[in-house]
Each structure stands twice: as structure tokens, then as C-alpha cells.
N, C-alpha and C positions, 0 to 999 in steps of 0.2 A: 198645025199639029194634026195629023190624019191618024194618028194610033191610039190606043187605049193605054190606062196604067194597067199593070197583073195586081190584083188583091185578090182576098180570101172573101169569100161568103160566109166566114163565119166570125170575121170581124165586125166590130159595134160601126156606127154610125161614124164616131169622134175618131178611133181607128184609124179609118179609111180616111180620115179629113188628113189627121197626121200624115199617114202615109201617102197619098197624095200629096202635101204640102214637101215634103221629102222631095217624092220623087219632082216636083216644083222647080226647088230651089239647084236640084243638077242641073236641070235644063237652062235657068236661068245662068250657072256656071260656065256651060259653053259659050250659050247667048249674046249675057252682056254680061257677067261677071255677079258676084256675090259674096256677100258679109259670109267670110268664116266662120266666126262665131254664132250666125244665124243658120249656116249650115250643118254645125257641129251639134246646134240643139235640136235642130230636126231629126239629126240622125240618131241624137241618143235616144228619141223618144219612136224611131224608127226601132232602134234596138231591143226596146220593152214591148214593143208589140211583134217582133221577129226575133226572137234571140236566139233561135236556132242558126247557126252558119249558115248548115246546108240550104236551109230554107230564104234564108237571106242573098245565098248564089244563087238559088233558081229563081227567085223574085227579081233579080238585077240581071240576072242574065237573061230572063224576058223582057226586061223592060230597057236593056242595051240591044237587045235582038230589033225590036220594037223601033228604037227611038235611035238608037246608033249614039246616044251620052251612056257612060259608065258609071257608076256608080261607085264599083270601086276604086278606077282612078283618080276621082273628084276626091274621094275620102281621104284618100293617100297625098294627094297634091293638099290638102287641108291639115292633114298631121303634121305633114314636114314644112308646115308656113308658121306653124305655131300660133300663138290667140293674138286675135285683132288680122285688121289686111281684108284685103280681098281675094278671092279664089276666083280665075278666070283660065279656063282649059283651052 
């Protein structure tokens, strides 16, 4: 991994753990694959600290600038698999 996550500075400590842990479990999505449902809780909790959209495409749209995983495709390949399974991009 040679790139950084994008967060806020004016997120708390636990925050940024979340959000990181997030942006985590994409990566581990292309990688090697991942618990849907461990996906889906990161992201709601991703949601509560970004609930803004717009804020949310420019956060994932650094960090696919960045990283070259999506975030929103990961989410969408996760919607349409339904609960349980693995999400593997």
C-alpha cells in the first residue's frame, strides 16, 4: 500500500478508526474477498460519520483516485448479493 486514506481533521480518534476500517474492508474486497455483512456494517457506520453524498463522492473518489478500489462499486456488488456471502470485486 504506498497511498494514504482521505479523512477529515475534524473527525474524533474512533471516526477515523471506523473510516479506515471501511475503507479496509474494500480493499480487502478486490484483494481477497470479504464478509458482506462485515462490509455493510462498516459502511453504515461509514454513513453516520459521512452522511453527506456529496461528501461521501469526494471521500471515495480520493480514495479510488488513490487506491484504484471503488467504493461505490464494492457497495452496489454488496446490495445486489443480499445478506450473507462474500463480496469479491
Amino acid at each position: 500500500m504506498n497511498y494514504s486514506y482521505p479523512i477529515e481533521e475534524t473527525w474524533t480518534k474512533q471516526e477515523i478508526i471506523d473510516v479506515v476500517n471501511f475503507y479496509s474492508l474494500v480493499e480487502q474486497a478486490y484483494e481477497s474477498g470479504v464478509k458482506r455483512d462485515d462490509l455493510m456494517l462498516a459502511y453504515t457506520r461509514f454513513k453516520q460519520i459521512v452522511p453527506s453524498k456529496s461528501e461521501e463522492k469526494q471521500l471515495c473518489g480520493k480514495f479510488e483516485k488513490e487506491s484504484g478500489y471503488s467504493c461505490y462499486r464494492t457497495i452496489k456488488k454488496a446490495n445486489e448479493a443480499g445478506t450473507g456471502g462474500k463480496i469479491k470485486m
